[in-house]
C-alpha positions as a Markdown table, in Angstrom:
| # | Residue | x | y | z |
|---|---|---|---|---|
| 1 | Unk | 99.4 | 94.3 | 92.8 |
| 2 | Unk | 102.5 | 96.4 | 92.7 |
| 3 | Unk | 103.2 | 100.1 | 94.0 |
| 4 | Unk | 103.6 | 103.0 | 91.1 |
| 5 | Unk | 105.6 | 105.9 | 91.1 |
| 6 | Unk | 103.2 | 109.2 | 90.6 |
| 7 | Unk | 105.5 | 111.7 | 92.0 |
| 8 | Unk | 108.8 | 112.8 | 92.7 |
| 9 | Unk | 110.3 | 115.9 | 94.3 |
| 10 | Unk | 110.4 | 118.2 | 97.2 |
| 11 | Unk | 108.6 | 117.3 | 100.5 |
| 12 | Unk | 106.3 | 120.0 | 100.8 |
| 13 | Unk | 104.8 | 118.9 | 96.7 |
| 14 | Unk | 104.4 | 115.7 | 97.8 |
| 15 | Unk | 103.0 | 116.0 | 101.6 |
| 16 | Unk | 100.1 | 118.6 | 99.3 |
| 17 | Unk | 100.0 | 115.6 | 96.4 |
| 18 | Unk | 99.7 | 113.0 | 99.3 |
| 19 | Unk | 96.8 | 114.8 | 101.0 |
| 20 | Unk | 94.5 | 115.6 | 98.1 |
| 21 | Unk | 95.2 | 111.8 | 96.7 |
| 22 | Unk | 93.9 | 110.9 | 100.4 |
| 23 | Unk | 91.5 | 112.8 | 100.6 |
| 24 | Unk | 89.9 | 111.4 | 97.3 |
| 25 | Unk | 89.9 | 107.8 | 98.9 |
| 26 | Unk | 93.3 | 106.2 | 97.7 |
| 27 | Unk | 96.1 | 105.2 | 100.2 |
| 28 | Unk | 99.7 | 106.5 | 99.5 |
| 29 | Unk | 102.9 | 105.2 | 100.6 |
| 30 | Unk | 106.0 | 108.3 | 100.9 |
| 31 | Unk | 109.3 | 107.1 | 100.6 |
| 32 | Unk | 111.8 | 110.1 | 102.0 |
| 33 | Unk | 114.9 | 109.9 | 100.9 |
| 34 | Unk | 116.3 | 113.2 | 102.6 |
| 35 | Unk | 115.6 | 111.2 | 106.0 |
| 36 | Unk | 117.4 | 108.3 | 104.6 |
| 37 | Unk | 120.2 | 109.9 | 103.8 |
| 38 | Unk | 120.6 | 111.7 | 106.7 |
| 39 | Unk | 120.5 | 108.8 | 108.7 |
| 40 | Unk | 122.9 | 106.9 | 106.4 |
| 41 | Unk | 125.9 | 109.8 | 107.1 |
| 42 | Unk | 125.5 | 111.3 | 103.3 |
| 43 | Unk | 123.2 | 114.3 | 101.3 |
| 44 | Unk | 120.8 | 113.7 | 98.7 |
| 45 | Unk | 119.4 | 116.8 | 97.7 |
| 46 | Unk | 116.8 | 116.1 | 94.0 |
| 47 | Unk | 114.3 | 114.5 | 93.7 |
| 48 | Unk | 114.1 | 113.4 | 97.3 |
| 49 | Unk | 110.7 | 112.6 | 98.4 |
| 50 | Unk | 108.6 | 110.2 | 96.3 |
| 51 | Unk | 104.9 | 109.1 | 95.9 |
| 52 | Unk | 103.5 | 106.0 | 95.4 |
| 53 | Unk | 99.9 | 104.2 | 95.2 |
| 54 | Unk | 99.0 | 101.1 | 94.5 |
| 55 | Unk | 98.5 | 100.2 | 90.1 |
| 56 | Unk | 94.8 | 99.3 | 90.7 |
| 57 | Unk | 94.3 | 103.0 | 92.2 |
| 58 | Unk | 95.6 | 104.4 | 89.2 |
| 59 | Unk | 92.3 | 105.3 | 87.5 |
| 60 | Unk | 90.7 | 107.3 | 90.7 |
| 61 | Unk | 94.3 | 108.6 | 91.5 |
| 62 | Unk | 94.9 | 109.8 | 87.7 |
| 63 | Unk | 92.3 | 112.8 | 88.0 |
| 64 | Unk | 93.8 | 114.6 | 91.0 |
| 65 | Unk | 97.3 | 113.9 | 89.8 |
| 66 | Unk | 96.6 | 115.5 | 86.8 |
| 67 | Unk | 95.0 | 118.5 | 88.5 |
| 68 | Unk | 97.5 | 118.9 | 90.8 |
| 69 | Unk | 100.5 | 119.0 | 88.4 |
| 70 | Unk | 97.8 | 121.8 | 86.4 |
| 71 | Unk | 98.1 | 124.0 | 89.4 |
| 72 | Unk | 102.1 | 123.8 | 89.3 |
């Protein structure tokens, strides 16, 4: 069982995309990059905040994903 990338962007995106994922049963992990920048002395301003579930979550997770980037 690996972790799989479903989103990537701004932190506000993927705190909503983290909570409706959640709140359909399936566990996220958010990697922030913006905090680990910051801590490591430099900027990084694109793509900053990521989402990830686990592969086996994929089919209950690919319904609200979809959805979500819908309402985009």
């Amino acid at each position: 069982m690996g972790l799989m990338k479903v989103f990537s962007g701004s932190e506000i995106l993927a705190i909503a995309l983290q909570e409706r994922l959640e709140e359909a049963g399936v566990e996220t992990v958010k990697k922030d990059n913006i905090q680990s920048a910051r801590l490591g002395g430099f900027g990084a301003t694109d793509l900053a905040v990521e989402v990830f579930i686990q592969e086996t979550d994929f089919a209950k997770a690919n319904p609200v994903i979809e959805e979500f980037r819908m309402s985009l």
